[in-house]
TORBA-634212 format. One record per residue (C-alpha): residue in three letters; x, y, z. Coordinates in steps of 0.02 Angstrom, whole numbers, plus 32768, in hexadecimal, padded with zeros to 4 digits. Example, Ala and Ser with C-alpha at 12.3 -4.5 7.8 and 13.67 -1.06 7.14 Angstrom:
ALA82677F1F8186/SER82AC7FCB8165/
***
This chain:
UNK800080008000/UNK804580AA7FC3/UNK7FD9811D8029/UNK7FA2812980E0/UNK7F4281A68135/UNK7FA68244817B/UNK7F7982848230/UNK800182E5825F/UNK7FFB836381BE/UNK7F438387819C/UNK7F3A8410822A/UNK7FBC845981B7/UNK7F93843880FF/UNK7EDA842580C9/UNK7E78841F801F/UNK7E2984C88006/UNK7D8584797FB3/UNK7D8284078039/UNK7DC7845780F1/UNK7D8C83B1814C/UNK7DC2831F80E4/UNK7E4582BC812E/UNK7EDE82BC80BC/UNK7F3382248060/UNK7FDB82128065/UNK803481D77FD1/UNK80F9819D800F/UNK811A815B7F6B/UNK80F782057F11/UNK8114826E7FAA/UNK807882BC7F8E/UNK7FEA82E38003/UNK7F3A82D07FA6/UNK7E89830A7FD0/UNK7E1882657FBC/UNK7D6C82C47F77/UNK7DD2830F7F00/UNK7E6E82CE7EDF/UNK7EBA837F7EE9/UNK7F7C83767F0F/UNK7F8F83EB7FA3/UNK802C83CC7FE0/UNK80C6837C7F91/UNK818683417FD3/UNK813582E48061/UNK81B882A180D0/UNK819D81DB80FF/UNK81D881DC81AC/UNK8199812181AA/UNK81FF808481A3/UNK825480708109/UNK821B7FC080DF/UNK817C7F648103/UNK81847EFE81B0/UNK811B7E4481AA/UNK81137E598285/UNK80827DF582C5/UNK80627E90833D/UNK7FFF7EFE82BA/UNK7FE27F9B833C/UNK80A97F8A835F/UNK811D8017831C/UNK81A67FD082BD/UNK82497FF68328/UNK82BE7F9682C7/UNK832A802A8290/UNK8334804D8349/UNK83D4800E83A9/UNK842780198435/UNK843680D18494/UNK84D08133845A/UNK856680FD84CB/UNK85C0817784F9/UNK864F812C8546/UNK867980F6849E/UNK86DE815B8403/UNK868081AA839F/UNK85DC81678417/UNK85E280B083C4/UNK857580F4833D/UNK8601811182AA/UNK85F780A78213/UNK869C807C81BA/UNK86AC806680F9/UNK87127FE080B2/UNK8793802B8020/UNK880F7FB8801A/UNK88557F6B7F80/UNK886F7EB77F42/UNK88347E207FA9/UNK881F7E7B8055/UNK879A7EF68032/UNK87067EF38055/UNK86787EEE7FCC/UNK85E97ED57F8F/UNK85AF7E647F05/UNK85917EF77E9E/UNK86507F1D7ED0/UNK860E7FBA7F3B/UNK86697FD47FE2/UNK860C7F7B806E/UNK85EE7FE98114/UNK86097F9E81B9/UNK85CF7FE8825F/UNK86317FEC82F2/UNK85D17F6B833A/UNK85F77ED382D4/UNK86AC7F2A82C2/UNK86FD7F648358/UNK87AB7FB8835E/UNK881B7F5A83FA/UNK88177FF88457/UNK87558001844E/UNK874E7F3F845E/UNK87BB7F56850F/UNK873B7FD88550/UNK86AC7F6B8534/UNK86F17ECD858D/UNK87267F428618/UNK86677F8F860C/UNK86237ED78616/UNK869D7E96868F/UNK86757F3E8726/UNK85AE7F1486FF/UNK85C07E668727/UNK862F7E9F87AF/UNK858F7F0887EC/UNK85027E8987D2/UNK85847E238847/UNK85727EB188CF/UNK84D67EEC88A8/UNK85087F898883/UNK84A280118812/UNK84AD804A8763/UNK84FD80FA8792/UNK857D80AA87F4/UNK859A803C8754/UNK85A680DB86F2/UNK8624812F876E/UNK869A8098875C/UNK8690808986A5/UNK86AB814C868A/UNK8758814486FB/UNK879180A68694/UNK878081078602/UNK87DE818F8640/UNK8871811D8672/UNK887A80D585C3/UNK88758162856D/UNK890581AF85D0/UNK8968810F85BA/UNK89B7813F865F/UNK89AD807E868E/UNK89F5801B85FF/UNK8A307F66862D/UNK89A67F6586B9/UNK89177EDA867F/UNK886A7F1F865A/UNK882C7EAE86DC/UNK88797F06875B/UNK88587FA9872E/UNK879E7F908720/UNK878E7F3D87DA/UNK87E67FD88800/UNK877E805C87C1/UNK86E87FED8809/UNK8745800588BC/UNK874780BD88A1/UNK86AB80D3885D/UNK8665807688FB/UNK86D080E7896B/UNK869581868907/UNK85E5815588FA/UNK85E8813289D0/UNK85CA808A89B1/UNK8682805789DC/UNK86A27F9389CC/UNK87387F478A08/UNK87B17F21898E/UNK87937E4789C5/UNK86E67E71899B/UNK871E7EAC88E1/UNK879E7E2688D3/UNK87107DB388F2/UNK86BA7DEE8853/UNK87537DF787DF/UNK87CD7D9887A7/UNK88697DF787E8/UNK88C37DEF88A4/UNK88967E57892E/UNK895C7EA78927/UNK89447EC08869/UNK88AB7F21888B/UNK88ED7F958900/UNK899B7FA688AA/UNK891E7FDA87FD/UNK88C580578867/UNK894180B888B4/UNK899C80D08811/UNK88F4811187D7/UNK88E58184886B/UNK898081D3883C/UNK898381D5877B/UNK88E08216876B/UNK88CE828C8811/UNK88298227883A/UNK87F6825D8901/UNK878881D78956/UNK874381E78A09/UNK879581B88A9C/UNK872F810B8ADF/UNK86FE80F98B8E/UNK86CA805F8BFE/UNK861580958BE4/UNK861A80938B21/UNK860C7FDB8B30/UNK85D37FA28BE4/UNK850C7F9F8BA3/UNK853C7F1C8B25/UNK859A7EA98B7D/UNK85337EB08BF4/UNK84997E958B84/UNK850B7E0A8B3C/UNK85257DC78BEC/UNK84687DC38C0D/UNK84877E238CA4/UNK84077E908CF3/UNK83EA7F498CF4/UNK84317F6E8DB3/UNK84C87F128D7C/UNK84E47F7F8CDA/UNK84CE80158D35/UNK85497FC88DD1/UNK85C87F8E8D66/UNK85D080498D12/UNK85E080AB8DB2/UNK866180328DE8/UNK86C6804A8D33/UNK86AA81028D32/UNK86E881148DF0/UNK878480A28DCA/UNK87BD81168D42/UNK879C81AA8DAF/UNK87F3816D8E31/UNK888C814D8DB9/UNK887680858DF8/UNK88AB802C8D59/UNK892F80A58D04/UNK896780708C62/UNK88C87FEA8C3D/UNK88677FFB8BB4/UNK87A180338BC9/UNK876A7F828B7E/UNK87DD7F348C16/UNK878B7F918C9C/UNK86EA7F898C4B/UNK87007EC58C69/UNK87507EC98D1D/UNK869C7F388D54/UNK86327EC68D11/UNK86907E418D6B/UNK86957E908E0D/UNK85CE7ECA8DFA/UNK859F7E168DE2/UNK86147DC48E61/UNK85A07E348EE9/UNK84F77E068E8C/UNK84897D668E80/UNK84C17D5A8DBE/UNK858F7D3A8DDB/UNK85E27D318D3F/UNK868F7CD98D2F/UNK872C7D4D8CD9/UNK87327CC48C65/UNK86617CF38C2E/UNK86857D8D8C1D/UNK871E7D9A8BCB/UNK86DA7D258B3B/UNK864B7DB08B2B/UNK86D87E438B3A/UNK87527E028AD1/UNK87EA7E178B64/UNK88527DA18BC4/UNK88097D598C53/UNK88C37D808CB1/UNK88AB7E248C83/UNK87FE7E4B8CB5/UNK88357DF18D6B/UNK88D07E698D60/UNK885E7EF88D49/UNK87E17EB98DD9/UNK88727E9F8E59/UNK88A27F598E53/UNK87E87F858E62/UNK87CE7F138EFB/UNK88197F7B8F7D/UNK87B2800A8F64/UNK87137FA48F3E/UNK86B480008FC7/UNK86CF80B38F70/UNK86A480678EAD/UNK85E5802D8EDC/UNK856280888ED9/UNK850980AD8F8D/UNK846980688F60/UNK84B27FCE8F19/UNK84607F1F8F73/UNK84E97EB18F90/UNK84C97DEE8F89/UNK85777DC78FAC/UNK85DD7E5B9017/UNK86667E9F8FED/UNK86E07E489076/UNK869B7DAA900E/UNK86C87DCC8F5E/UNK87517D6F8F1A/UNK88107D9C8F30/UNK883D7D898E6C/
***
């Protein structure tokens, strides 16, 4: 069928014999005809249609086929250039009429663009993994991209990098995971990871936020399946131990650990180091080293309103 009936130009163009007779569009002619009369009343129609006829079972259904995917950005040249073959001799690229074939970007990626989407792939996977959202996904893939464009990190694997910029992104986001917790998800060592990440620090003069014990105490705990009064114990008794300047020179994830230990050890829900540090991702020695230089001062790290199931003279030594 050549014509179909126009909606969106009648209000504009009309048949002056006949004001109120709905238009026919002609696409093939790209002519707009009045259908009492036949008189031509508008001409160089536009077909803003598909360009081919569709055989979709879904009649009412627009046909989207020309439609892809959304323009990438994070891509050269937004993964929507289209590359002409003009070679010569047995390696071009042609036609059976001998005409140049055209190939899009995505059925023929360049390496560099072909790096950036494994890395792409590999950080979403690594969010499904944390159940992390799209924006943080977004944040991590924009940083990768900015480290391999500056090529400030040649030799370093891909891999790495990316499990990097997903560390970052966590820290930048406020969402900080520990960098066990991204080695779980990726394929590269915990040492590798960090080693990546402060050479990206540097090269690129990213800033992330400092982390603190409580940046992570509602998950483990959560993870733990410990209660509410514990949580909030367990904080108090982290953020009073770094006040107090109890446990210089341990990281926040370590005392984060040793409060949760010491909070349960008093409650009706005691956890073992070992529990714990499986769910923390830290050495059970070194969350007991952390809890031994908290113990003395135990009375001043709990909160007054705390119920104690086990007393403090009771809690154990290491």
């Amino acid at each position: 069928k050549m014509a179909s009936t126009s909606r969106h130009l009648a209000a504009q163009v009309f048949c002056r014999e006949h004001p109120d007779a709905e238009l026919v569009e002609d696409y093939h002619a790209g002519d707009m005809i009045c259908p009492v009369c036949g008189l031509v009343v508008g001409d160089r129609v536009i077909d803003v249609g598909s360009e081919w006829r569709t055989f979709s079972n879904e009649k009412d259904s627009k046909d989207n086929s020309r439609v892809g995917a959304a323009e990438n950005p994070l891509f050269e040249g937004g993964d929507m250039s289209t590359m002409i073959a003009m070679g010569t001799g047995n390696d071009s690229l042609r036609d059976e009429f001998g005409k140049p074939m055209y190939k899009n970007r995505r059925t023929q990626m360049s390496s560099s663009d072909r790096a950036l989407h494994t890395a792409y792939r590999d950080i979403g996977q690594m969010a499904d993994r944390l159940n992390l959202p799209k924006m943080l996904v977004d944040r991590a893939s924009t940083l990768f991209k900015q480290v391999h464009d500056s090529k400030l990190l040649k030799g370093r694997s891909n891999d790495a990098i990316s499990s990097a910029c997903m560390y970052i992104a966590c820290r930048q986001d406020g969402v900080p995971r520990t960098f066990k917790e991204i080695c779980a998800v990726s394929k590269i060592s915990k040492k590798e990871i960090g080693r990546v990440f402060k050479l990206i620090l540097k090269n690129l003069e990213t800033n992330v936020n400092l982390i603190t014990t409580g940046d992570f105490m509602s998950r483990f705990c959560s993870n733990l399946g410990l209660s509410p009064t514990i949580q909030k114990a367990a904080t108090h008794i982290a953020r009073k131990a770094v006040d107090m300047d109890l446990v210089p020179g341990r990281s926040p994830i370590s005392v984060a650990a040793a409060a949760i230990y010491m909070a349960s050890q008093a409650s009706d829900d005691k956890k073992t180091a070992k529990e714990i540090g499986d769910i923390a991702g830290v050495a059970e020695v070194t969350i007991r080293q952390s809890y031994k230089s908290m113990l003395p001062r135990a009375s001043d790290l709990f909160p007054s309103d705390y119920k104690f199931i086990t007393s403090i003279d009771n809690l154990p030594s290491n």
